[in-house]
N, C-alpha and C positions, 0 to 999 in steps of 0.2 A: 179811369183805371178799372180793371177787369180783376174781380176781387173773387173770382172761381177758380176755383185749384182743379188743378188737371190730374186727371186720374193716372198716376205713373204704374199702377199694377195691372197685370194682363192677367182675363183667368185663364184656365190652362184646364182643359177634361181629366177629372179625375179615371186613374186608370191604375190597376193593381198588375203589380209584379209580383209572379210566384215568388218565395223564397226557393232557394235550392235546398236540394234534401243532400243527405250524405249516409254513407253507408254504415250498417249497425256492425256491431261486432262484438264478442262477449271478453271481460276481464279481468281480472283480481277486482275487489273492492275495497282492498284498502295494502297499501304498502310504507315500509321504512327502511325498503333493502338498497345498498348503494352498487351490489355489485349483480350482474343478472344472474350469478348463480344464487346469492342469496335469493331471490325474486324468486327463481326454479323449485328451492327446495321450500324454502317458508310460508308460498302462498299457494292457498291450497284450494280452494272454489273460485269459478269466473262466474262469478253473479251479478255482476253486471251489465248491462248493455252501455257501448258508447258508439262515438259516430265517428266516423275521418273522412278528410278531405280528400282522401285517393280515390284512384278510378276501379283502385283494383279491388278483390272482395277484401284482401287485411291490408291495411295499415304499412308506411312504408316510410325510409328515413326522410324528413323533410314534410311526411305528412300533419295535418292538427289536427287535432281526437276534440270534442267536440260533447259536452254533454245533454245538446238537444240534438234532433234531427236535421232543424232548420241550423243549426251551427252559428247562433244567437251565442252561446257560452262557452268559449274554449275553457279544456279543463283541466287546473290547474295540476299537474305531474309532482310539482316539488323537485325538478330534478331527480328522483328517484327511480326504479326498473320496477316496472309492471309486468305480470304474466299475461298471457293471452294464449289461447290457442287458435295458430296459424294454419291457416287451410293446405292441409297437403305435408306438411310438413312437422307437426304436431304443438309440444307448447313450446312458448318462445318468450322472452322477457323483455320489453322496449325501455331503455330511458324516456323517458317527457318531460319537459320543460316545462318552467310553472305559468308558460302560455299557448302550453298544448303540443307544443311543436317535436315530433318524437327526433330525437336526437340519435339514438343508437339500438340496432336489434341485434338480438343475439338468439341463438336455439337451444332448447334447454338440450341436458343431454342426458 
């Protein structure tokens, strides 16, 4: 009887996958507003950088905001409305989801 075990693992060439990058964008850093006008009037510096999964330069419904570049950490919204300022259009207030996912925009006015 043949008491050598057969090698059932194949090796496979190590090889690296970019991560994808995603695009930055600047906004509130910190919120408790539920409606986006509260968002509009009570937050008042976009000093932050964050990232989305859109193609376009802002953020858009269905987008995830992302607090690395490589979009390792979606970031957690709270269901709340975040300000931002929207390219072209000026500031604006998104819901996010507390798994990034922007739910709702609105334009401040």
């Amino acid at each position: 009887m043949n008491n050598f075990k057969k090698n059932i693992y194949r090796t496979v060439e190590d090889t690296e996958t970019p991560l994808p990058t995603y695009t930055a964008f600047s906004m509130s850093n910190s919120s408790d507003d539920l409606t986006p006008g509260d968002a509009c009037t009570n937050q008042s510096g976009l000093d932050i950088t964050r990232y989305h999964s859109g193609e376009l330069p802002d953020p858009i419904v269905g987008d995830i905001i992302f607090n690395d570049i490589n979009g390792l950490f979606p970031f957690n919204g709270n269901a709340e409305f975040w300000k931002f300022d929207s390219d072209g259009v000026g500031m604006s207030a998104m819901k996010i989801s507390t798994i990034g996912v922007v739910i709702q925009i609105d334009v401040c006015a």
